[in-house]
N, C-alpha and C positions, 0 to 999 in steps of 0.2 A: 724673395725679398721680405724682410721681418719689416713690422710697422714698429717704433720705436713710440714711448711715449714721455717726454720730457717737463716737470716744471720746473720753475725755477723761484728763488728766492732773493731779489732784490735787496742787499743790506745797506742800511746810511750810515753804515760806518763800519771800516776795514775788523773782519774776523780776528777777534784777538785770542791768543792761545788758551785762556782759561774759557773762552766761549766753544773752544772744541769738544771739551768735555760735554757740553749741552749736546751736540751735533750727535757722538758717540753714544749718549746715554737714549737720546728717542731711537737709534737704531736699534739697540738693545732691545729697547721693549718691544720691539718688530717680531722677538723671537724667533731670530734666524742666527746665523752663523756670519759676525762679522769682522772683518781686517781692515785696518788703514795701512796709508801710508807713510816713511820715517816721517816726512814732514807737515805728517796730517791736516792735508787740505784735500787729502780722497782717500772715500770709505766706499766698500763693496761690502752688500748684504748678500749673502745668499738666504732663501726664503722659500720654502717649501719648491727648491727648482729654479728659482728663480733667478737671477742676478738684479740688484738695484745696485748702479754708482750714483756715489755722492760726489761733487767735486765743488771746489770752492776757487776761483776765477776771479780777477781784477774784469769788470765789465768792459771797459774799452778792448778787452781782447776778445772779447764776444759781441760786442755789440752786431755785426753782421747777423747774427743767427736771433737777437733778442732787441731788435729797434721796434719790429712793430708792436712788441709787445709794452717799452718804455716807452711809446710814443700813447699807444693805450691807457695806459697811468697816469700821464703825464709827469714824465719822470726825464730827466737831464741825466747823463752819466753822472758829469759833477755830484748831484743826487745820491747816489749808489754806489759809491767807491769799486764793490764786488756783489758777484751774484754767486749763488749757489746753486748748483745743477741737478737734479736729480731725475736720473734716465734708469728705464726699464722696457723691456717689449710692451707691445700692447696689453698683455694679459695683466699688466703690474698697474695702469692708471691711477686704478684706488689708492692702490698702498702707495706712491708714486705722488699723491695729490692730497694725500694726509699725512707724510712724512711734512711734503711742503708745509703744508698748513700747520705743523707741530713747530716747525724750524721758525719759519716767519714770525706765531705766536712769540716764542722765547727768544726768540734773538733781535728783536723789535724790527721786521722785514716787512716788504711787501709780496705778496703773492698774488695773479690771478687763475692759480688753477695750470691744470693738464690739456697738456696741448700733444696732438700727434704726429710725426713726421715720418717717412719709409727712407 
C-alpha cells in the first residue's frame, strides 16, 4: 500500500480561467514534465519520477475527505466555493506542500500544509 500525501488549497472564490494560467505557470517552474486537462481543472506533474496531480474541485464535493481540516481553519464551505487538491506519494510532501503554498500565496487561498493518508 503506497502512503499518499495530499494538500489542499481552499479558495474564496470559484477558479476563474485566467487564474489557471497561474496554476500552470508554478507547475512549470517545478521543472518536470507537465499536462492538463481539456478543461483545465487537472494538471499532472511528472518530476524527477514522480507524479503530482493537481485538481481543482467545488468543496461541497469533497467536503467528506476535507471537514476536519475546514473545521480547523474555521472555515464554512459557503467560505470556499472550491478547493484545489494536490496529491503525490509520500516521497513528493515537500514538493506537494510548496506547490500548495505557492497556489494559496497567488490565488489569495488558504492552506494548512501536507497531510498523509495510505
Amino acid at each position: 500500500m503506497s502512503i499518499i500525501t495530499a494538500s489542499r488549497v481552499f479558495l474564496k472564490h470559484a477558479l476563474g480561467d485566467s487564474e489557471t494560467v497561474n496554476v500552470e505557470r508554478i507547475l512549470d517552474d517545478q521543472e518536470g514534465e507537465v499536462s492538463c486537462s481539456p478543461e483545465d481543472r487537472h494538471w499532472r506533474l511528472n518530476k524527477n519520477q514522480l507524479i503530482i496531480t493537481v485538481d481543482v474541485q467545488p468543496t461541497e464535493n469533497v467536503v467528506f475527505e476535507c471537514h476536519d481540516e475546514l473545521t480547523a481553519l474555521g472555515l464554512q464551505i459557503a467560505d470556499v466555493p472550491e478547493v484545489i487538491i494536490v496529491e503525490g506519494l509520500a516521497e513528493c510532501s515537500d514538493v506537494c506542500r510548496q506547490i500548495a503554498e505557492r497556489l494559496a500565496a497567488e490565488l489569495g487561498g488558504i492552506t494548512r500544509g501536507a497531510e498523509q493518508c495510505s
